[in-house]
C-alpha positions in Angstrom: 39.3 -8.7 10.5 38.2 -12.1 11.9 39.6 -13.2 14.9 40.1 -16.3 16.3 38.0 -17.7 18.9 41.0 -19.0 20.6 41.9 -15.8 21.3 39.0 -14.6 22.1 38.3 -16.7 25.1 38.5 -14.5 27.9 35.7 -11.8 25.6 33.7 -14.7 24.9 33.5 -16.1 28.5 32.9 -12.4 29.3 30.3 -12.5 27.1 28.9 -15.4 28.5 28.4 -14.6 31.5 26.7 -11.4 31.0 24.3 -13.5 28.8 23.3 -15.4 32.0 23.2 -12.0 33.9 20.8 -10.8 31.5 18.3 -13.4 31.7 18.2 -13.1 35.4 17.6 -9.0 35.0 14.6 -9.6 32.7 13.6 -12.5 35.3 13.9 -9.7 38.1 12.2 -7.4 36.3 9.5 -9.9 35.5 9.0 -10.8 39.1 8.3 -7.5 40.1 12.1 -7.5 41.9 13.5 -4.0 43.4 14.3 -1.5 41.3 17.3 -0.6 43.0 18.2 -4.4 42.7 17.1 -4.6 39.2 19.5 -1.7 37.7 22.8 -2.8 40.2 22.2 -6.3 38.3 22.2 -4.2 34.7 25.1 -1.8 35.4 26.9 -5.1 36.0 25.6 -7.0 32.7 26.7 -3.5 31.0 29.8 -3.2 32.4 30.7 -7.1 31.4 29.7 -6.3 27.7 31.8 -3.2 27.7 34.6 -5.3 29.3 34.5 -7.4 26.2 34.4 -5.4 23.9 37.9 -3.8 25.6 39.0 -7.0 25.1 38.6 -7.9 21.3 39.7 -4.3 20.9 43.1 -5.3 22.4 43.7 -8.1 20.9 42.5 -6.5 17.3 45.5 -4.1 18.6 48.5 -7.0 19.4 47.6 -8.9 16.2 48.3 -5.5 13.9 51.1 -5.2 16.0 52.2 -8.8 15.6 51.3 -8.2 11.6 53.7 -5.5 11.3 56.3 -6.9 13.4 56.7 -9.5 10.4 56.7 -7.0 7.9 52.9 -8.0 6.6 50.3 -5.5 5.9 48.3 -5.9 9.6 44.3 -6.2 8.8 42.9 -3.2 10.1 44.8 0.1 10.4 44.9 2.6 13.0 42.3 4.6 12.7 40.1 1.7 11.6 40.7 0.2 15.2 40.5 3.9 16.9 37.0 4.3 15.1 36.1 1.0 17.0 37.5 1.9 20.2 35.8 4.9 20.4 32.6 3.6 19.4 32.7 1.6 22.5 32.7 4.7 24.6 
């Protein structure tokens, strides 16, 4: 199913910003930074990415939703978008 950026925007800012959080975890972890520091700075970059994907999840969801609600076949069915889901876990 392709999805449109548009409504993608708040996963692909999400996305985004994890990317910049990222480089500056493998710039702390080049530096020789805190350990402690190091994996508080990941379980944030982790959580962002997992955030995201929630997020294109849902709106994979609202756009079957919206597909049916028209009386068109929607693009993915449910247990297409539950195997997702759950591989997000």
């Amino acid at each position: 199913m392709e999805m449109s950026p548009v409504l993608l925007k708040d996963a692909l800012t999400r996305l985004k910003r994890a990317q910049g959080q990222l480089g500056a975890v493998i710039a702390m972890i080049e530096n020789g930074e805190d350990c402690k520091r190091v994996l508080t700075q990941l379980s944030a970059v982790s959580s962002a990415v997992d955030r995201a994907g929630f997020k294109i999840i849902a709106t994979g969801m609202r756009e079957c939703q919206t597909a049916r609600q028209r009386g068109e076949e929607p693009p993915m069915s449910e247990e297409e978008l539950e195997k997702l889901f759950m591989s997000l876990s």
